[in-house]
N, C-alpha and C positions, 0 to 999 in steps of 0.2 A: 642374836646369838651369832656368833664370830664361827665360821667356818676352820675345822683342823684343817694343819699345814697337810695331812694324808688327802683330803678333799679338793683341795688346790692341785695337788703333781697330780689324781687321778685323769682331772680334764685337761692335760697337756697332751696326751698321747690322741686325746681322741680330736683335739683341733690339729694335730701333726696331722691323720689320716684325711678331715674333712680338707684338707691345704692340697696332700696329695690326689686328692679326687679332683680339685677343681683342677692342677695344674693336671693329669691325667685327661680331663674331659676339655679344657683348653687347645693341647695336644691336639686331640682327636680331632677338634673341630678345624685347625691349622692343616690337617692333612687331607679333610675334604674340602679345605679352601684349596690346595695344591691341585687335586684333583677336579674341580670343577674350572681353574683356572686353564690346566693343562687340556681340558675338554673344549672348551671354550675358544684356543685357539685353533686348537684339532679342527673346529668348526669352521671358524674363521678360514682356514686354509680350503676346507672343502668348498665354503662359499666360493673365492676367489678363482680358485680352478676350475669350478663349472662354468662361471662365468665369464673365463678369459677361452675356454672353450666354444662354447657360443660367444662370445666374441669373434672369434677366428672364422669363426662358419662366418657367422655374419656377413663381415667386410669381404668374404672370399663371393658370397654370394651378390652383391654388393657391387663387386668388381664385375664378373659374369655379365649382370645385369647392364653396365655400362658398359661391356664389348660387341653386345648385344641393340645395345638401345635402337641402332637404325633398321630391326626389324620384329616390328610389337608383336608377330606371332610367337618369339621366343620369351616373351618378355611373362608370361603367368606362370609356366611351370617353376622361372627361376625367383619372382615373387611368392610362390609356395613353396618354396624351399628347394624343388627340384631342381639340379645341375650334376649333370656327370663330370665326374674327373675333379672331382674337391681334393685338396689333400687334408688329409687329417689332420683333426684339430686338436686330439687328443696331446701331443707332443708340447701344446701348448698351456694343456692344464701342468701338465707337469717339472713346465719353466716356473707358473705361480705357484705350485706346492711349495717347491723348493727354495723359494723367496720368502716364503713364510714359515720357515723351518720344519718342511713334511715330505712328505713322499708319497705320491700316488700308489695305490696299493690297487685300482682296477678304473677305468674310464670307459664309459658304453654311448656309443653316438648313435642313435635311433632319429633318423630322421631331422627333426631342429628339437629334440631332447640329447642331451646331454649328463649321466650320470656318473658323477665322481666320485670315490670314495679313498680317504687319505690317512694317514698316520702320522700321527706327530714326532717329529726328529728328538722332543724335549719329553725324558720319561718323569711321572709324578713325584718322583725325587726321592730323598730319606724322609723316614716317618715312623712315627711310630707304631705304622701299620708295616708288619713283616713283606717285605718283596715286592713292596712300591718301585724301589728304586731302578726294574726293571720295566716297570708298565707303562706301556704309552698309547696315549688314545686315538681314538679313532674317531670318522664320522664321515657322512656322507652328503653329499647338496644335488639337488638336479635344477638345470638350468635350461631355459627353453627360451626359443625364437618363437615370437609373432609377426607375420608378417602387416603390414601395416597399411598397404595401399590395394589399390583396384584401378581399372580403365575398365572403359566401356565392352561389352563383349562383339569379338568379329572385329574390333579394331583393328586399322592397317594402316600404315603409311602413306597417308595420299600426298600427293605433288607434295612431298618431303613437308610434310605437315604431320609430325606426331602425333598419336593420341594422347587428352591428358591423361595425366594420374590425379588421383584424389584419395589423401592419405590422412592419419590422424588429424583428429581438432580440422577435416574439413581441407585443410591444407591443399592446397593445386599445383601441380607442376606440370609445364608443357617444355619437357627436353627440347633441347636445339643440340645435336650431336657436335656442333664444332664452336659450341661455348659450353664449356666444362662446370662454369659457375650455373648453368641454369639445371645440372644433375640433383638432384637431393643426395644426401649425406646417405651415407650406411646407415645411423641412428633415425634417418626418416623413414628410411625403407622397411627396415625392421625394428623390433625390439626387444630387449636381452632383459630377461629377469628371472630371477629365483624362485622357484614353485614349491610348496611344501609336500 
């Protein structure tokens, strides 16, 4: 039995609605693609800035440590991170923010912890979620120094014989203050990573 033509135009309306839902629910999914995107660098920028933060400690401690070298009593507190007179490194999360199109919104330097929290310069955009177009995300990273070596303890400087160090993966260095190649690198001394 052959369907009336009234039975045919009734289910045109209702595949018009099921078209509109899917292109409706399409939609939606497009704006929390936007939004997980724009999240995502928000991240990306928080990462970066912590870790160019400790960065900066880093090398500064790093340096310290190599104005230092010809006298090993000063040589642990600034392997644990201690040294008076750093300049802040925070200045420098705030170069990588804005290289990755964000803006620090608070940076906390505790010691060889480092806590940045940023805002994305790029809002979630138009969508068909109402007042997207103003929202921009956030997120935050902490980035922390380990330091990485040790000497013997009571070391000192004898007849201009340094102590060694002994540093990751076992690693030995026995500085000579007036050969600059025999210092370890910053990245030997310490290490910069991202902590959840």
């Amino acid at each position: 039995m052959t369907p009336s033509r009234g039975d045919a135009g009734q289910a045109f309306p209702i595949y018009i609605t099921v078209v509109a839902g899917l292109l409706f629910l399409a939609l939606a999914y497009l704006a929390v693609g936007q939004a997980a995107a724009n999240r995502n660098g928000a991240q990306t920028a928080a990462d970066a800035a912590a870790l160019a933060a400790a960065q900066d400690t880093r090398d500064q401690l790093a340096g310290r440590w190599a104005d230092v070298v010809r006298d090993p009593a000063k040589w642990r507190d600034i392997l644990n991170g201690i040294a008076a007179g750093l300049a802040p490194s925070c200045p420098r999360a705030s170069d990588l923010a804005a290289q990755n199109d964000a803006s620090v919104l608070s940076c906390h330097e505790d010691g060889l912890d480092f806590r940045v929290e940023v805002k994305n310069g790029k809002s979630v955009g138009d969508s068909i979620i109402p007042g997207t177009e103003s929202v921009h995300s956030t997120a935050e990273a902490l980035a922390v120094i380990d330091p990485l070596c040790t000497f013997p303890p009571g070391a000192d400087a004898a007849d201009d014989v340094l102590p060694e160090l002994t540093c990751k993966d076992n690693r030995k260095w026995t500085p000579v203050p007036d050969d600059p190649t025999s210092l370890p690198e910053p990245q030997d001394l310490f290490r910069v990573h991202l902590a959840d």
